[in-house]
C-alpha positions, 0 to 999 in steps of 0.5 A: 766620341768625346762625351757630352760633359767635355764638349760642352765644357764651359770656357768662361767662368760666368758659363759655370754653374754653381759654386757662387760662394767661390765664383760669384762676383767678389768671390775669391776664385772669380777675383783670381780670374779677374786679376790673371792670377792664379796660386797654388790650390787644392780644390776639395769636393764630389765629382762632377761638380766643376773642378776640372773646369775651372782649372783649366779656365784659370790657365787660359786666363794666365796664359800659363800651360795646363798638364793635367795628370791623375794621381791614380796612374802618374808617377815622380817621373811624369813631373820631371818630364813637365820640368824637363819641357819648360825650357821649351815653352814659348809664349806661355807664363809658366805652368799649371800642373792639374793633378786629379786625385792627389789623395792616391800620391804617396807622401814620397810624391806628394812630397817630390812636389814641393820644390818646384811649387816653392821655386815657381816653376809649377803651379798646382792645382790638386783635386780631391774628392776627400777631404784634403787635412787627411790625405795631403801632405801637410806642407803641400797644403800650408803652401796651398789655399784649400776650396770646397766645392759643393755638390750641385743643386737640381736647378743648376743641373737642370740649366746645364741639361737645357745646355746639352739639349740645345748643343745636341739638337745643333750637332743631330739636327733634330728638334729633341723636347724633353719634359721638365718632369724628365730633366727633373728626373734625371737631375735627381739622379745624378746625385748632385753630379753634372757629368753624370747627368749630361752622360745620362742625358745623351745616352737618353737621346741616343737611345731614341735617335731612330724614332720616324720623327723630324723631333725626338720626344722623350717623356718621363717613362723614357728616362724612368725605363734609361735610368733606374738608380740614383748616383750614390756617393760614399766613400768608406773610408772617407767624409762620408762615412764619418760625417754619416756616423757622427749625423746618426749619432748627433740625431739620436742624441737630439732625439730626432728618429726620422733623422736618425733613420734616415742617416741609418739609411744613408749608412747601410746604402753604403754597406756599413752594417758592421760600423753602425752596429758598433756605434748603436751598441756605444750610443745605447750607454752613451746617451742613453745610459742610466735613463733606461738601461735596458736599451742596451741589452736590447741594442745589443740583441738587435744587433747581433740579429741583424749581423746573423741575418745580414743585408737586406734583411738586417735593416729590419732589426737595425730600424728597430734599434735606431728608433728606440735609442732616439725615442729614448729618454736621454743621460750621458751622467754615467759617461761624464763620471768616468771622464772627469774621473779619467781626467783626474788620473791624467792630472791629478796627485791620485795617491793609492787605494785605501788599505782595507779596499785592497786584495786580501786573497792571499797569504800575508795579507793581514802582515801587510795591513790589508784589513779593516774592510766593512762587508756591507751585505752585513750591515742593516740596508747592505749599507756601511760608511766607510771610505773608498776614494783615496785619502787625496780625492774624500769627498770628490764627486763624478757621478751627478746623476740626469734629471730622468725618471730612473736616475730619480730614483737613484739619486733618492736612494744616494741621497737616503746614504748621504743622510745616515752618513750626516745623522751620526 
């Protein structure tokens, strides 16, 4: 059987939910329609969320024939067959080639695209769930417009599943009554997903068709027992696990822990235990650095717990972890020093390390003037002025420490060394 989700496919763009940034009125992809034009397009966003609808409403309003091919299983030569037929297309303005998950074409058949999308003969329509500036083709997306779309609300899913109610109730002939705590349910489940939640829906109802009753009624403990886990979308190699990590980081440096645990735990639902290790053992002397330096000996500790322990239990120490850091006093001084200090490397006449800093292990060093370093352990406070940065960087300064209680504290003892260089 056809699953709900098609056979109660809207056909009208004004029957589609969601999307109003692209579909409300004014908006481009409804202009489009309004006009019977389409272009080339590349529609970037989470299943279930209207693509495959509105492509196919775009070639029903252009009178243009609709091939749809999934990227997954099609090849080169399942396009040249749709080239091959266009001489044979009576009635229709041309063709739209709807080619779901781009992403899984290699750059030889994305690339094999390109002629006909320049000469007209196709119009493509690719869906993707990643995001498309790192899977396509370069070219294929300058001769393209890229649209996101967004992942549904609970309302527009909800208006959806009345819908489907209604449409079932018509095809069983039965009166079906369903909560607004179920439809409720069931939209937060799906995990912003219509396809999921009308597939939820009619499993639900099918699973109940054989109560004695001219009228199905289905209550919360119905759905709840049906289903038990929300729809969880995250892709390891994708928008989700970095835009998962750089939240994680960004909460932690904002010093905001229930942010910071929550995008943990959107890490680790995904299976990133050894991604967010690494990235807690970074932040600890990132953002938190000289503030409290101890946070990443213990960052670290906790860390190689939960590698040792593993999923489930490694969450335990990794909550640990994020909630110190986030909780942490912050300073990224030490981070910044090395970076301006990379940046004069990389653009700047260095000139060499003074002659007294340099090795003097070895035979000869003195014949090639390798002398004249001060121990400083031999002088009153382990402290002796002399010149380390290169003749061409004197007096450059990288390191501006934080305004935090234990850089405080060094800033006072550099500045107590700055005085015994001024008062001689």
């Amino acid at each position: 059987m056809i699953p709900l989700a098609d056979r109660i496919r809207p056909k009208d763009i004004q029957e589609v939910v969601g999307q109003k940034h692209l579909l409300g009125k004014g908006k481009i992809i409804s202009n489009l329609i309004d006009n019977k034009r389409v272009v080339n397009m590349i529609f970037f966003g989470p299943p279930g969320v209207g693509k495959t609808t509105v492509a196919n409403i775009l070639s029903q309003v252009t009178d243009k024939k609709l091939y749809r091919l999934n990227a997954t299983t099609a090849s080169i030569k399942d396009i040249h067959l749709i080239i091959k037929e266009l001489e044979s297309l009576i009635g229709y303005k041309g063709v739209i080639l709807y080619l779901d998950e781009i992403q899984n074409f290699n750059k030889k058949q994305q690339q094999s695209l390109l002629e006909y999308m320049e000469d007209g003969r196709i119009t493509l329509i690719a869906s993707t769930a990643e995001n498309p500036y790192h899977y396509v083709y370069g070219p294929l997306i300058s001769r393209s417009m890229v649209f996101e779309f967004r992942p549904l609300s609970e309302d527009d899913i909800i208006e959806s599943l009345k819908q489907g109610i209604l449409f079932l109730s018509e095809e069983l002939q039965r009166q079906i009554e369903i909560s607004d705590e179920s439809m409720s349910y069931i939209a937060l489940m799906s995990g912003g997903d219509l396809r999921r939640a009308l597939n939820s829906l009619e499993l639900i109802i099918y699973s109940f068709l054989n109560r004695n009753s001219s009228t199905i009624v289905i209550d919360l403990t119905d759905v709840q027992e049906i289903i038990q886990n929300k729809g969880f979308a995250f892709d390891n190699k994708g928008d989700n696990y970095y835009d998962a990590l750089s939240a994680l980081q960004k909460s932690i440096r904002g010093s905001d822990p229930d942010a910071a645990i929550f995008y943990a735990g959107i890490l680790l639902k995904g299976g990133q235990l050894i991604s967010i290790c690494r990235r807690l053992l970074v932040i600890a002397s990132e953002d938190i650095g000289l503030a409290y330096s101890q946070a990443s000996s213990i960052v670290y500790s906790l860390t190689q717990s939960a590698l040792q322990v593993g999923l489930p239990e490694a969450r335990i120490p990794i909550a640990h972890a994020v909630v110190l850091l986030a909780a942490s006093p912050k300073s990224n001084a030490s981070y910044m020093a090395l970076n301006s200090a990379m940046e004069d490397i990389n653009t700047k006449n260095i000139g060499s390390i003074p002659m007294h800093l340099r090795d003097t292990h070895y035979q000869g060093a003195e014949k090639l003037d390798r002398t004249g370093y001060k121990y400083p352990h031999n002088y009153e406070g382990n402290y002796v002025d002399q010149q380390y940065l290169p003749d061409q960087l004197v007096g450059t300064q990288y390191y501006f420490p934080g305004n935090n209680k234990m850089e405080n504290i060094l800033k006072q003892y550099l500045d107590s060394l700055a005085d015994k260089k001024t008062s001689k």
